[in-house]
N, C-alpha and C positions, 0 to 999 in steps of 0.2 A: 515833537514826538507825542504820539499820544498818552493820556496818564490814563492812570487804572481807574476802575467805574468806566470807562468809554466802550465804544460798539458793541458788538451783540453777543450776549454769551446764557448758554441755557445747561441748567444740570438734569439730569438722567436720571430716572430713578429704577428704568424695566427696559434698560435693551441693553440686547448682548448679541456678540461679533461670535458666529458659529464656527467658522473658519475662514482662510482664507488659500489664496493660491494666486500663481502669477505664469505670466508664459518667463523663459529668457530674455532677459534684455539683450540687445542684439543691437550693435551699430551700425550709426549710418549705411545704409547701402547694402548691408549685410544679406543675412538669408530671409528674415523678414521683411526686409524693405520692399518687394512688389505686393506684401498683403496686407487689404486694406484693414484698419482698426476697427471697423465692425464687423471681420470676420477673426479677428485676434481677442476681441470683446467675447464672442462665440464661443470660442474655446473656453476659454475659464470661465464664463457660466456654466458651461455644460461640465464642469470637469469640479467645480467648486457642487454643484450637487450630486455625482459621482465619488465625490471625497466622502461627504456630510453623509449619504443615503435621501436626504430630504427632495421630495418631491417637487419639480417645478411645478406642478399645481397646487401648490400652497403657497403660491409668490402671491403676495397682495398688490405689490406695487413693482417697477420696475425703474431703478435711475442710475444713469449713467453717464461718466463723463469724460468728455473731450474736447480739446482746441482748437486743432484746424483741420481744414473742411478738403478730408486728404482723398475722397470719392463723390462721385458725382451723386450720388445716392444720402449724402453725409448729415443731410436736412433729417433720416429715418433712421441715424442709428441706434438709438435707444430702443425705438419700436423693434427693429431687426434684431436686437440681441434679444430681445425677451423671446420674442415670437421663434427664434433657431435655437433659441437653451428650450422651448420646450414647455415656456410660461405659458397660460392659456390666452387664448384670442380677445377676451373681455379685460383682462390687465392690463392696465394703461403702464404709459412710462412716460419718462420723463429725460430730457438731456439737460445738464448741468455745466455752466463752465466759469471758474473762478479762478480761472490762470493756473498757477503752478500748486494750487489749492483747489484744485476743483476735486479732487479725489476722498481729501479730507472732507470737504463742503457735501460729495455725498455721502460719505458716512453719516453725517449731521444731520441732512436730509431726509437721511431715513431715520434716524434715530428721534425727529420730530413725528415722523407718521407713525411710528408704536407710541412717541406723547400721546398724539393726538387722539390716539386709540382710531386711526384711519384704520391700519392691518397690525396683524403681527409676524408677517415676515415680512424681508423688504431683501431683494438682489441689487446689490450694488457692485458696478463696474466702472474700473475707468480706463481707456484704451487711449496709447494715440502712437502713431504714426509719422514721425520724423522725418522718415525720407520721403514722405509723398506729400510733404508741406508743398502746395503747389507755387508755380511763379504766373505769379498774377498782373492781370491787367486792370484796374478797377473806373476807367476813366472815359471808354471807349466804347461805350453803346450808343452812342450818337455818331461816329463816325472817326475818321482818324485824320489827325491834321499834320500833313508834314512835318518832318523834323520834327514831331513831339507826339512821338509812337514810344511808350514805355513800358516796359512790364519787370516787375521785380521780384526777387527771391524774398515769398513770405518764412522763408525761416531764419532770415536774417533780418527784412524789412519788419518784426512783428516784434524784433529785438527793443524797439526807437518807443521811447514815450512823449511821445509829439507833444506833449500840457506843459513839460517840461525840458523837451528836446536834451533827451537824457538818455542813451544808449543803454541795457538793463547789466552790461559791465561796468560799465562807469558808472553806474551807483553802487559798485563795489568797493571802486578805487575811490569815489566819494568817502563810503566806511573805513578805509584804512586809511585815508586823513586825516578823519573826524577823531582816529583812538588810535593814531600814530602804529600802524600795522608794518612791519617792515615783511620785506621780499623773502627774507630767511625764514621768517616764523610762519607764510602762506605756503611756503614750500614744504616745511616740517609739516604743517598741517595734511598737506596733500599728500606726503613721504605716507603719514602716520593712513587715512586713508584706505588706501593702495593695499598696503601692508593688513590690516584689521582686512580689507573684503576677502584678500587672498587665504589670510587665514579661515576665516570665515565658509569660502569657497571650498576648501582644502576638506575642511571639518566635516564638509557635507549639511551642514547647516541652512545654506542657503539653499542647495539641492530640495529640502524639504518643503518648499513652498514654490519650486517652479514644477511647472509639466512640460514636458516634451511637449513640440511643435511638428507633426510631418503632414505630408498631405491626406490630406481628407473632406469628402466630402459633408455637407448639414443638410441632412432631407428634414421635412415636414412635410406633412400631407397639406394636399390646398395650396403650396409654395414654389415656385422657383427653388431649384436645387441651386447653392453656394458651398463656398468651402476653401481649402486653404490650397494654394499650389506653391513649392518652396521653389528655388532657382534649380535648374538642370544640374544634377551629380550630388545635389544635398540631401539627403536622405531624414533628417531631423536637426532642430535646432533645438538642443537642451540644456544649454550652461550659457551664462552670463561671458559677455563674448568681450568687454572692457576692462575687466577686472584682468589685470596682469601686475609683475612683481616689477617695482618702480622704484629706482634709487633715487638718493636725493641729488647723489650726483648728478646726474639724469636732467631733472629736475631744475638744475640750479642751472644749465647750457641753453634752455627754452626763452625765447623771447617774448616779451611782454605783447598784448593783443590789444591793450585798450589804452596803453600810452603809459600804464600803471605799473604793480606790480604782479597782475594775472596774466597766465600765461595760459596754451590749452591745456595743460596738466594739474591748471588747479581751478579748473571750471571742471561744470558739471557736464558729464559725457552726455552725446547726444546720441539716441538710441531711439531704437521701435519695441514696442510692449503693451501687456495690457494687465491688469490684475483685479481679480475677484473677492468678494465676500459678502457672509448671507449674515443679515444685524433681523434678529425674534425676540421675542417678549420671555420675560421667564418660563410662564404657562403654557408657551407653544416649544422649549425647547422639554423640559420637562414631559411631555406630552410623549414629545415621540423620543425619550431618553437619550436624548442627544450630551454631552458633555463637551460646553462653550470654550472658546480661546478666552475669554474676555468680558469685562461690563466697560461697557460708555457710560464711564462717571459724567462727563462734560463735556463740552465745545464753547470755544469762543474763537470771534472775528473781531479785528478792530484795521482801521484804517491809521498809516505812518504820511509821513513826508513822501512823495512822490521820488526823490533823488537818492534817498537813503531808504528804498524799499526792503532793500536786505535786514533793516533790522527790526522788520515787523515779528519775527518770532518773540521775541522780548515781551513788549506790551500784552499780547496774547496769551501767551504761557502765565507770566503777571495777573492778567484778566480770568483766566484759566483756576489759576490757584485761588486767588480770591472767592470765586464765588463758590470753592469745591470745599473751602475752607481748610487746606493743606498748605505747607509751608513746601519751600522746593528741598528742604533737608527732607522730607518726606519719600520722594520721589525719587525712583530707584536709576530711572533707565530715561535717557530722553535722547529723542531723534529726530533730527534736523535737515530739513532736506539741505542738501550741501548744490544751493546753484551756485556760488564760488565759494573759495578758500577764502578770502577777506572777507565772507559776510559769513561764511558759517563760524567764521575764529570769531567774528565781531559778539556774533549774539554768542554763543559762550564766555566769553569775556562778561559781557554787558549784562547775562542773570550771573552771572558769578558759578555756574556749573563746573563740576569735579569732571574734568577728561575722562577719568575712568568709569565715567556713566554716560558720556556724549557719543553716539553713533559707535557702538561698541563692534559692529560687523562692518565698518566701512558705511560710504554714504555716498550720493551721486557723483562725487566728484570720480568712483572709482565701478561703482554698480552702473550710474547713465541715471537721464532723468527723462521720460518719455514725459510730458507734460499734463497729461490727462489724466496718467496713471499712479503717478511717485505718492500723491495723500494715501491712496491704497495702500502701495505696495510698504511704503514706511511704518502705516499703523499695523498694518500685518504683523512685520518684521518683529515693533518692540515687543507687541503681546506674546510670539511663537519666544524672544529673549526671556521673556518674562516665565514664561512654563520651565524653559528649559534650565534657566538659573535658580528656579524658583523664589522670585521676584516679587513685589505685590501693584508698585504703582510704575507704569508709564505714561509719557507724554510724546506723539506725532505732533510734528509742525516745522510751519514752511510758510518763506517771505512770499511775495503775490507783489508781480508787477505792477505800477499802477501806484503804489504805496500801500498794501496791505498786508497783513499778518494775520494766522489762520493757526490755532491748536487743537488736536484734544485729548481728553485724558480718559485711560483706561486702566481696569484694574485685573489682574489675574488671581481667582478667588479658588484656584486648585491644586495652591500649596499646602 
């Protein structure tokens, strides 16, 4: 496992998170599944500067991020979102992808270009597309030879980490060996969950950071017209469409998926979404009187074991606090992408975190984890927790297939 001092971590001294916004997460198949993630990207740019008042032509930069390649156009989506939110024609962008971190990583991203004193605004999105993960054939530009004609489902074959021939469940069920996790206590976990989004849902809490979805179209002059078409007889998609009330009983009848103790109610939902936000320098929020969610104290990355990826949050957050110089008694609120119940209990167990600060509104296993999106919509979440409880320190972060771990740390200074 990695120790502290290892991989990359940088502190922050002048960016801040202006706001943020998300579409509904929407399951598999649901009423976003025929629309592709650069036109779900689209929307919360345009709606993320609609919120704020801030000009899309004050974007310096544009980065965005996503996983798989769910349109045939997929090669331009960064370009596409910046150029349909309305960024100017000379703004470049960027596509970013760090697995189930990529969302975070551009935060990070952008939050190094006000370092660097590249701009001082930066659009950050990250969209992805679950149901339009396509089934691929990757073998067959030369021809095709009988009997060994294959194509497979990438949102199941993208699950497998070939270095390790490790299925990215069974590195769960891996973690709940390694710290003796039983079936009762991932169930309580997923019970608890469930229970937090609903309430959460209920409150209207989460309402505040999604926007309705209906059809519409995105002009730009000089452009092909795009836009959103929902399925026949849906009128809008506005609420988190996973998130329902879930007994343990329930719960405890589900059979296991990976030979383990997971089961699909204590995995992370699989969903279509997309979610925004604009990271400025003091001077530029200040400027045009804007009042921030947040400062990006820090980021850090560090690579785990390939088999036990799940507990890259750990070292991270570790790496995280070290360099921010905070102790995690400090640290009010932390949110964890939940890709399973045994690896979101593992790393709370493993920093030693107080429940009653770990995913306080529920977590993917009960919101969905669209892969591109979840760094976004997570660091969103804790900062919009942080105003509303009036909070000072959060921490977003989420394991990364592969063996990685990805944090960062933000602060809310409008208590």
């Amino acid at each position: 496992m990695s120790q502290q001092g290892s991989g990359l971590a940088t502190k922050y001294e002048d960016a801040w998170l202006i706001d943020g916004v998300r579409t509904p997460f929407v399951d598999l198949n649901g009423a976003l599944g025929g629309v592709s993630p650069i036109d779900l990207g689209i929307k919360v740019a345009r709606e993320i500067f609609k919120r704020t008042g801030v000009a899309p032509s004050d974007v310096g930069t544009v980065i965005a991020g996503n996983m798989a390649q769910a349109s045939y156009d997929a090669f331009l989506l960064s370009r596409h979102i910046g150029l349909y939110s309305g960024v100017p024609l000379e703004v470049p962008a960027v596509q970013v992808q760090r697995v189930c971190g990529t969302g975070i990583e551009c935060i990070l991203q952008a939050s190094d270009a006000l370092k660097l004193g590249k701009t001082n605004l930066a659009l950050v999105v990250g969209t992805e597309s679950m149901t339009r993960n396509p089934i691929a054939a990757y073998t067959h530009r030369g021809g095709f030879i009988t009997g060994k004609f294959e194509m497979k489902d990438f949102l199941w074959e993208a699950l497998m980490d070939t270095a390790v021939s490790c299925n990215m469940g069974v590195t769960a069920e891996n973690l709940a060996k390694k710290l003796g996790l039983t079936r009762e206590e991932v169930d309580l976990y997923a019970a608890d969950s469930f229970a937090r989004a609903v309430a959460s849902q209920q409150s209207g809490f989460l309402a505040g950071e999604i926007v309705a979805v209906k059809n519409e179209s995105f002009e730009i002059a000089g452009l092909n017209t795009r836009g959103i078409k929902l399925p026949r007889g849906v009128e809008e998609a506005a609420v988190d469409t996973h998130i329902r009330a879930t007994s343990l009983e329930t719960l405890r009848k589900l059979k296991p998926v990976f030979g383990g103790i997971t089961t699909a109610a204590s995995a992370s939902g699989v969903v279509d979404g997309a979610a925004a936000t604009l990271v400025a320098t003091d001077s530029y929020i200040k400027s045009k009187k804007l009042k921030p969610l947040a400062r990006v104290i820090a980021g850090a990355v560090v690579g785990v074991e390939p088999e036990i990826m799940g507990i890259g949050p750990v070292p991270a957050i570790r790496r995280l606090l070290e360099i921010s110089g905070l102790k995690l008694e400090q640290i009010d609120l932390v949110e964890v992408n939940e890709a399973f119940g045994a690896q979101a209990l593992a790393v709370e167990r493993e920093l030693g975190v107080d429940h009653a600060k770990y995913n306080v509104n529920g977590g993917a296993i009960a919101i969905g984890h669209p892969l591109g999106a979840t760094g976004v919509r997570i660091t969103v979440t804790v900062a919009r927790e942080l105003q509303r409880s009036s909070k000072r320190y959060g921490i977003a972060s989420a394991c990364i297939g592969g063996g990685q771990g990805i944090a960062v740390l933000v602060e809310n200074t409008n208590r």
